[in-house]
C-alpha positions in Angstrom: 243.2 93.4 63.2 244.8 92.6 66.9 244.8 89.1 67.6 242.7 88.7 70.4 244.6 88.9 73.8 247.5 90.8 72.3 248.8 93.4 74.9 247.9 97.1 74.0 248.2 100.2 75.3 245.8 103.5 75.5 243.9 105.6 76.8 240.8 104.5 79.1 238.7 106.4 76.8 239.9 104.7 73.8 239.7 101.2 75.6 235.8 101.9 76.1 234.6 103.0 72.6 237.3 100.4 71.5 234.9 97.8 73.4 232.2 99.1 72.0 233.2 98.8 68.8 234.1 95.5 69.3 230.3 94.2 70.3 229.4 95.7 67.4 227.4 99.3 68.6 226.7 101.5 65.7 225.0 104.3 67.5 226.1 105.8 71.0 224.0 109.0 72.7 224.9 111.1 74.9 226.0 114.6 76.0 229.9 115.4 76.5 231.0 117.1 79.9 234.6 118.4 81.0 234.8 114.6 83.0 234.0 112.4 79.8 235.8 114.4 77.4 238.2 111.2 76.6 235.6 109.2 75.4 234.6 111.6 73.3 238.1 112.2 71.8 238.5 108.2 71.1 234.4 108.4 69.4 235.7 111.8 67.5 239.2 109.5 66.3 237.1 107.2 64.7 233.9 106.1 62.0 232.4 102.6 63.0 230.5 104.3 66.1 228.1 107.3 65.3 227.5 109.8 67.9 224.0 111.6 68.5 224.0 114.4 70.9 221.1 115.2 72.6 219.9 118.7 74.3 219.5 116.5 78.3 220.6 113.1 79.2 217.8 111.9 80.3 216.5 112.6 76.4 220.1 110.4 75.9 218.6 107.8 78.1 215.2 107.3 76.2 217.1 107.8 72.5 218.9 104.8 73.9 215.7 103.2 75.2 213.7 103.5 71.8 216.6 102.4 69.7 216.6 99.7 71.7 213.2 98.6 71.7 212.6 99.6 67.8 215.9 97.1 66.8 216.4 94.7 69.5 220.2 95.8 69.8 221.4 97.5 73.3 221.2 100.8 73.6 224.4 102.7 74.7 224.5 106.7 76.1 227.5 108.2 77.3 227.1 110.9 79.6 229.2 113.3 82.6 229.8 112.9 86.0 227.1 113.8 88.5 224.2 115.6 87.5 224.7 114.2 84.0 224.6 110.9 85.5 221.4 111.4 87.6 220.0 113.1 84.9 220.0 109.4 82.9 218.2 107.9 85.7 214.7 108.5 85.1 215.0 107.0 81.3 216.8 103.9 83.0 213.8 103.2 85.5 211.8 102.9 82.2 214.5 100.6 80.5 214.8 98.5 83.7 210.9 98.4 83.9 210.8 97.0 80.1 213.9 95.0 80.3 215.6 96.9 77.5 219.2 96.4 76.7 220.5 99.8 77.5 224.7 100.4 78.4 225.2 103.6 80.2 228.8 104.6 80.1 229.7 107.5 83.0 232.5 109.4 84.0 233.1 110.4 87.9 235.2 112.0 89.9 239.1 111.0 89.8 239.6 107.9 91.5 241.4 109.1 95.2 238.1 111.3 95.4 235.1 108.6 94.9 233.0 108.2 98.1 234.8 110.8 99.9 232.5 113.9 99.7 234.9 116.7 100.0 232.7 118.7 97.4 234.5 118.0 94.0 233.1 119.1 90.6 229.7 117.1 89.9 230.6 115.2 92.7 227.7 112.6 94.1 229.3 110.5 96.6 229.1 107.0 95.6 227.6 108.1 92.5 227.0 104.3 91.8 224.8 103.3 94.6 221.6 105.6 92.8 221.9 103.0 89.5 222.0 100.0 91.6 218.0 99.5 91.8 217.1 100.4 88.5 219.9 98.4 86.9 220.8 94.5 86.0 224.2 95.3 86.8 226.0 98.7 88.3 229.5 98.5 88.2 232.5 101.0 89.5 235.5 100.5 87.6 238.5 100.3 90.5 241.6 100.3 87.9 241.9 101.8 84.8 243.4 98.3 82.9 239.7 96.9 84.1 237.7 99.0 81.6 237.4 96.8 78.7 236.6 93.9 80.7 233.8 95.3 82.1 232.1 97.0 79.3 232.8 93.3 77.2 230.7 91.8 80.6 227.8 94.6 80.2 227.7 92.5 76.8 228.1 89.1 78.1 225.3 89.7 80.8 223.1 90.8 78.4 223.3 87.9 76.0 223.2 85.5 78.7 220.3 87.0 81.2 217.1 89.0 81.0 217.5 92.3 79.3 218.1 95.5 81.2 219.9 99.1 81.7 223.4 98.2 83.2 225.6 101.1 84.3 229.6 101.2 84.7 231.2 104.6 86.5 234.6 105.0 85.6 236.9 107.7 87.4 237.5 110.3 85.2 241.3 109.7 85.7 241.1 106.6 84.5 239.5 107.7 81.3 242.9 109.6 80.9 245.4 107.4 81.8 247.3 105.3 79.3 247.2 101.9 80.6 248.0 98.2 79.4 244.7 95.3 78.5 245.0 92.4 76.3 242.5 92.6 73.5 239.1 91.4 73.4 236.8 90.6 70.8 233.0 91.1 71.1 229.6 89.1 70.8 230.3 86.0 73.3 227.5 84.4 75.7 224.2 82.7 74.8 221.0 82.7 76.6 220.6 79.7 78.4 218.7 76.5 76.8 215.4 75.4 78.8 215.8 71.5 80.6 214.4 68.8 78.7 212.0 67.2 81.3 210.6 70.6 81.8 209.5 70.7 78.6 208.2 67.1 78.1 206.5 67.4 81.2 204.7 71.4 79.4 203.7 69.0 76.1 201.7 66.1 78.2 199.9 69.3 80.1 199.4 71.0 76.9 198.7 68.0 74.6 196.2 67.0 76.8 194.4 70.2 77.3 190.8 71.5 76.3 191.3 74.7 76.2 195.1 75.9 75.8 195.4 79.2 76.1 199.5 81.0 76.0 200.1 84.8 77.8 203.2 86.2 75.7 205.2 88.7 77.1 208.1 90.9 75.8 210.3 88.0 76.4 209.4 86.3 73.0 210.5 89.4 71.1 213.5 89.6 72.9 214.2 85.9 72.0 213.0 86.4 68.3 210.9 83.8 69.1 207.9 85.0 67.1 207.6 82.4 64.6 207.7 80.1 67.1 205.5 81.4 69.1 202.8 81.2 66.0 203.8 77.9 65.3 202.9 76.4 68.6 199.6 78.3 68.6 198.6 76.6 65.4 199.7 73.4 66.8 197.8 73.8 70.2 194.6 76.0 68.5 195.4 78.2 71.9 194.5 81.8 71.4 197.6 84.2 72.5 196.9 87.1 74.5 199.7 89.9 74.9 201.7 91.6 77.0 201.9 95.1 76.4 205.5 94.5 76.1 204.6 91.3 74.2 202.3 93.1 71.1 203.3 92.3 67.5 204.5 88.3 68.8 201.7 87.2 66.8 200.1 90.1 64.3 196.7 91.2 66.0 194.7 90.2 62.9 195.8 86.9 63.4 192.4 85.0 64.1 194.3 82.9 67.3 195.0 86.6 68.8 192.4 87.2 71.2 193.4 90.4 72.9 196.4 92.7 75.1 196.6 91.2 78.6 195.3 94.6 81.1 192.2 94.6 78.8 189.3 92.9 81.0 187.0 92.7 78.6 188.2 90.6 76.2 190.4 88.5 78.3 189.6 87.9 81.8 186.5 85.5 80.8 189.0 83.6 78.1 191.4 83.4 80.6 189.5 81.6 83.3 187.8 79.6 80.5 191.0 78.0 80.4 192.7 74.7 81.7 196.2 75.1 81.0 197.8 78.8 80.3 201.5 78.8 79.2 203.1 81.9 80.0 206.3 82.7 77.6 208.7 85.7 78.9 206.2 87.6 80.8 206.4 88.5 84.4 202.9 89.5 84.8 203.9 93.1 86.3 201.1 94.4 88.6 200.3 97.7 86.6 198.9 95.5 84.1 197.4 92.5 86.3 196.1 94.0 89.5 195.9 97.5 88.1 193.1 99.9 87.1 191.6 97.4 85.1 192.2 93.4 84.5 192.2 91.8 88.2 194.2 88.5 87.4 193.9 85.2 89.0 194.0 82.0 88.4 191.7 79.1 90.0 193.4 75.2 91.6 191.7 73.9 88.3 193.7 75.7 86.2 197.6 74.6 85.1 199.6 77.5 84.9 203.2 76.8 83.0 205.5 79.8 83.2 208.8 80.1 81.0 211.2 82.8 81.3 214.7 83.5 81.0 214.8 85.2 84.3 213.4 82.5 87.5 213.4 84.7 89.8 210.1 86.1 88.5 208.4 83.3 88.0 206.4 82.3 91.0 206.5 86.5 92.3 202.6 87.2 91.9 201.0 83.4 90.7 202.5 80.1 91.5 203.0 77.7 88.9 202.3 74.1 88.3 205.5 74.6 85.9 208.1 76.5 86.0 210.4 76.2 83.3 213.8 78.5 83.2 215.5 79.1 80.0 215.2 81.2 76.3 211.9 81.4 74.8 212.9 80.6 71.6 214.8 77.6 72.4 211.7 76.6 75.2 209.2 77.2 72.2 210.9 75.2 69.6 211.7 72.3 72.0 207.9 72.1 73.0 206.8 72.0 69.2 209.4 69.1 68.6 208.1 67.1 71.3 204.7 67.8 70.6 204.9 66.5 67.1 202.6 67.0 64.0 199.5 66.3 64.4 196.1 68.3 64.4 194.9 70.7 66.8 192.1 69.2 69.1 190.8 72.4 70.8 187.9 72.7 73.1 187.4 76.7 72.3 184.1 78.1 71.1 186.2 80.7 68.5 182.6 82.7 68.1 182.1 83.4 71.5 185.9 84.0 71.6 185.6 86.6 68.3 182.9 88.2 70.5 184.9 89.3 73.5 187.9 90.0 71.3 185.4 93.0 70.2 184.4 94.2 73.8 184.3 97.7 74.9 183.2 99.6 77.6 180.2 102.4 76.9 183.5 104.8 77.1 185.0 103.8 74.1 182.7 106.2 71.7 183.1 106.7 68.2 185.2 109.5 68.4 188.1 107.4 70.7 187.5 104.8 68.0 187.6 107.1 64.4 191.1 108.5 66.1 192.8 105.5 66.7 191.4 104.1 63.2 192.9 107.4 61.3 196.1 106.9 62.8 196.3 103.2 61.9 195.3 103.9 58.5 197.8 106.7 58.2 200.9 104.8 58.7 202.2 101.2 56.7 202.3 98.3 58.8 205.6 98.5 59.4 205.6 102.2 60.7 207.0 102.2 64.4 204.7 104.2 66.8 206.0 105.5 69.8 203.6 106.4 72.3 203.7 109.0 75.4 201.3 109.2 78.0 197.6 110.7 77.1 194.1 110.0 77.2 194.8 108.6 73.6 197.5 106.4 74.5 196.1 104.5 77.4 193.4 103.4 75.1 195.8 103.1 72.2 197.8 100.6 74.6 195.1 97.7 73.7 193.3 99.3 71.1 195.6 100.0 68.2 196.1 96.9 65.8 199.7 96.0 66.0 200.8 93.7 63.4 204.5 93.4 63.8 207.0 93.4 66.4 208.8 96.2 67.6 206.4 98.6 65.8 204.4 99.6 69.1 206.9 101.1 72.0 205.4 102.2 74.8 206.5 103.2 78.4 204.3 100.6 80.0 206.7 99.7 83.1 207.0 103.2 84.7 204.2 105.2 82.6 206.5 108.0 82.4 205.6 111.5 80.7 208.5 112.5 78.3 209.5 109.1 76.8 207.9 109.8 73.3 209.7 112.5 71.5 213.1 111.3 72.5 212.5 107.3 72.0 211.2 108.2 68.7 214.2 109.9 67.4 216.1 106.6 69.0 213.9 104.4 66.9 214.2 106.3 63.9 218.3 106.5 64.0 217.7 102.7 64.2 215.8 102.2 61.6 216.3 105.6 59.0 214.1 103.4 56.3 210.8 103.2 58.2 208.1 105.8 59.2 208.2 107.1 62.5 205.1 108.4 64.3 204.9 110.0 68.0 201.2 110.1 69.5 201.9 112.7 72.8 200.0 114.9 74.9 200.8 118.0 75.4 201.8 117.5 78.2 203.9 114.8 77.8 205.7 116.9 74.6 206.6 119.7 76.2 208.5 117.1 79.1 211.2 116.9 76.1 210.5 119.3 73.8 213.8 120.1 73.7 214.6 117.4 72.2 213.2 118.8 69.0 216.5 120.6 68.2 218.0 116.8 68.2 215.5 115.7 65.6 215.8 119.0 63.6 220.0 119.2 63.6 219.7 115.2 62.3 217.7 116.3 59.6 215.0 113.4 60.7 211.8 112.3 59.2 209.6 112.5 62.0 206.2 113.3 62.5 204.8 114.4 66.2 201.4 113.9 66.6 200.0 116.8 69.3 197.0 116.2 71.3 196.2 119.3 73.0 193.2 119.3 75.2 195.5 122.3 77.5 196.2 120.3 80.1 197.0 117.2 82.1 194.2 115.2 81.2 193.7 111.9 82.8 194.8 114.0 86.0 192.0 116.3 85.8 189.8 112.9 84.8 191.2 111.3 88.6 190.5 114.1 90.4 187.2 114.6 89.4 186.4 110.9 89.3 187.9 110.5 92.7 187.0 113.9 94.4 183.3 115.0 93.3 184.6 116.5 90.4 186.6 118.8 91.8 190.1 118.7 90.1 192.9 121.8 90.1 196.5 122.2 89.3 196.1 120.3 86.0 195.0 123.1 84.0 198.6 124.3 81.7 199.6 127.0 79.4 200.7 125.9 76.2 202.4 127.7 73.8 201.4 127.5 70.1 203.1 124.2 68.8 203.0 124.6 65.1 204.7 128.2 65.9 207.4 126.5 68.2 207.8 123.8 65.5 209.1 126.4 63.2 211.0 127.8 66.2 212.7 124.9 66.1 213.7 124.6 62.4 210.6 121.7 62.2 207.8 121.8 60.3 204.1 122.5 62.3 200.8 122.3 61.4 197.0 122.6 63.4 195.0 119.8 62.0 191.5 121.0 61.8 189.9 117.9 63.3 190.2 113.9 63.0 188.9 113.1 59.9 191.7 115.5 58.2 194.3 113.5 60.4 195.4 111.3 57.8 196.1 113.9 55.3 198.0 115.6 57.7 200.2 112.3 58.5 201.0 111.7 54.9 202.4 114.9 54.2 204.3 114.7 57.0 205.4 111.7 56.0 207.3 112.7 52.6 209.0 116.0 54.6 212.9 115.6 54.7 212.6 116.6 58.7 210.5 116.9 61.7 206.8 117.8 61.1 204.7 118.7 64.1 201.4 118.3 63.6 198.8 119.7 66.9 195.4 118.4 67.4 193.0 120.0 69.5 191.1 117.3 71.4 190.0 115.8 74.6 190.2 111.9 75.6 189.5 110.6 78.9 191.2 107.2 80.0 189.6 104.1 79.4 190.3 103.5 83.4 187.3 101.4 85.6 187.6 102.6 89.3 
């Protein structure tokens, strides 16, 4: 090994998988391109790093995303100049949206070229300026000796700040060149602790409260802060309500869970019944708090304490009484210790609590509920489920039991179609020991269908779960529910997907109706690849307009 800050020379390409290697990434994905081809000589020169090539970047981008999001370790994707670099920009909207840890690595035009526009190859003219507002950080790398300090900074930043898709464009010349860096080593920065007479002054508001109530947001997983998080519950008797980014913090049949924060029903009345609401890593984004269904507010009476890692979102949509600014599993622990032992006094009526935890609208019939209990019972609770975006999966988003983190991902910050197939194969590569399930529309499958041939050529366990109703669903549902039931231009042709399955090299099957769902999953399940498996059927959104 090099002694750290030892002079050595090579190529830019080598420098950046070299950096790579050296924060420890595993797994990179991405698509090679006549600009890039240096990094992908340095990946091909070694074995620490696997490479997974995907069939369109943006399929490299939610790979990235869902590897992310299934292990808590940043995603990385490598992709070309230009049109290979916009193509990753969609998936990174997601990522930025759900603060995921994602690296984007890009080549660009050589470096006497960059902003001029004189039409080179894949040129976009300041190719970094489109990553800048979908990104915690976009970088251009100005000289070639600067590359591994900047990819070791991606690192830094993300082990110091909130999570997010940073970019770095490097000239393709640079990537070339043989150029002089001292050597780094990996896996510096720490988040930052939260300050002391915050948290004394969150116990005497908590301690003192009736009716405790905490909001936990994706934050807490990103923290590992889910014992914690339990622990203070028991210690406060304060129900926890989710994030959608926030599920599996405390498993849902947890008898202090009380619900997933856009779901009205069950949590708007325990919200207000509340005096003091702590709010852990959760930056109460207005899809889920002033959207389609949950209205949130919060009255004077109320003492609203907000911790996150990231202060400027604290105060953006409700003003706190508290703001505290640090990690949530240093912020969580603290408040236990200065909270002490002692015996929960809470003020909750737990039956009435139990009997809003249960609430539905008339919309959620039997056959909504018998589909999302098949799939539960289908798959161990440690299966990961990666969702798309269907009439199934918007009720799915706060209807199927989660009982562990990082088991549930789901494109809740841009509600994207074509994030399932591809952040499935992600998770899977992250974790090649657990089941993998996609729920998609089809719709939403044949966004990234492609990416099939990725699943099929790694030889991966997956099973895609097919609902077919022919077309774009909760469209057709808006426009008639908006437009006296007209609705158009929603209507699709499909092709037959267990027949494009075996196209494919996969595995597909028709499931003849719900109740033979579960069958269906566990076969698919013991395959040595991808199984498709289609089922006819028609869900409309849970939506209240």
């Amino acid at each position: 090994m090099i002694p750290e800050g030892t002079m050595a020379l090579r190529t830019g390409g080598e420098w950046v998988v070299d950096a790579l290697r050296a924060e420890g990434v595993r797994h990179v994905f991405g698509i090679p391109g006549v600009h890039n081809l240096a990094i992908y000589d340095a990946l091909l020169r070694q074995s620490e790093i696997t490479h997974v090539l995907a069939r369109h970047e943006a399929g490299a981008g939610f790979m990235a995303d869902g590897y992310a999001r299934a292990s808590g370790r940043p995603g990385v994707v490598v992709v070309t100049t230009g049109p290979g670099a916009t193509n990753a920009l969609t998936p990174l909207v997601e990522s930025y949206a759900g603060s995921m840890p994602i690296v984007l690595v890009m080549s660009d035009v050589a470096s006497p070229l960059v902003g001029r526009d004189i039409g080179a190859l894949h040129e976009v003219p300041n190719q970094i300026d489109c990553f800048k507002p979908v990104t915690r950080w976009a970088e251009a790398v100005t000289e070639a000796g600067a590359i591994p300090a900047t990819v070791h900074a991606a690192f830094d930043l993300l082990r110091t700040g909130r999570p997010g898709p940073i970019a770095i464009s490097i000239p393709n010349d640079f990537l070339t060149a043989r150029v002089e860096s001292p050597q780094q080593s990996g896996g510096h920065g720490r988040r930052p602790p939260c300050h002391v007479e915050d948290i004394r002054q969150a116990a005497r508001l908590l301690g003192s409260a009736a009716r405790p109530l905490i909001i936990a947001g994706g934050g807490v997983i990103a923290a590992g802060a889910e014992g914690q998080l339990v622990g203070l519950a028991r210690r406060l008797g304060a129900p926890v309500i989710t994030t959608v980014m926030g599920r599996g913090a405390i498993s849902e049949r947890d008898p202090l869970w009380h619900g997933v924060l856009p779901n009205s029903r069950a949590t708007e009345a325990a919200i207000k019944a509340a005096d003091v609401v702590l709010a852990v890593g959760c930056r109460f984004a207005h899809r889920s708090t002033q959207g389609l269904l949950l209205n949130l507010s919060f009255h004077p009476a109320q003492a609203l304490i907000h911790l996150d890692l990231d202060p400027t979102v604290i105060g953006r949509l409700f003003k706190p009484q508290l703001a505290i600014v640090g990690d949530a599993r240093d912020g969580l622990e603290a408040l236990l210790r200065e909270l002490g032992p002692g015996d929960a006094r809470s003020g909750w009526d737990h039956g009435w609590r139990e009997g809003l935890r249960s609430a539905a609208s008339s919309r959620y019939t039997d056959a909504v509920a018998r589909l999302i209990e098949s799939l539960r019972a289908a798959l161990p609770d440690d299966a990961i489920v990666v969702n798309d975006q269907t009439g199934i999966n918007y009720w799915m988003e706060w209807r199927f039991p989660v009982v562990r983190p990082r088991t549930f991902l789901y494109p809740v910050g841009s509600a994207t179609l074509g994030y399932g197939v591809p952040a499935a194969i992600g998770a899977k590569i992250a974790h090649p020991e657990r089941p993998v399930a996609c729920v998609v529309g089809d719709g939403g499958f044949m966004y990234s269908v492609n990416e099939l041939a990725t699943a099929v050529k790694y030889r991966l366990p997956l099973v895609f779960v097919v609902m077919n109703d022919d077309r774009y669903g909760a469209i057709k549902w808006l426009q008639e529910t908006m437009f006296e039931g007209r609705w158009g231009e929603a209507d699709l042709a499909n092709p037959d997907f267990p027949a494009l399955a075996r196209a494919f090299g996969a595995r597909g099957e028709r499931v003849a109706g719900v109740e033979s769902l579960p069958d269906a999953i566990a076969r698919a399940l013991a395959a040595d690849g991808p199984v498709v498996l289609e089922l006819r059927i028609a869900i409309d959104p849970p939506w209240e307009l």
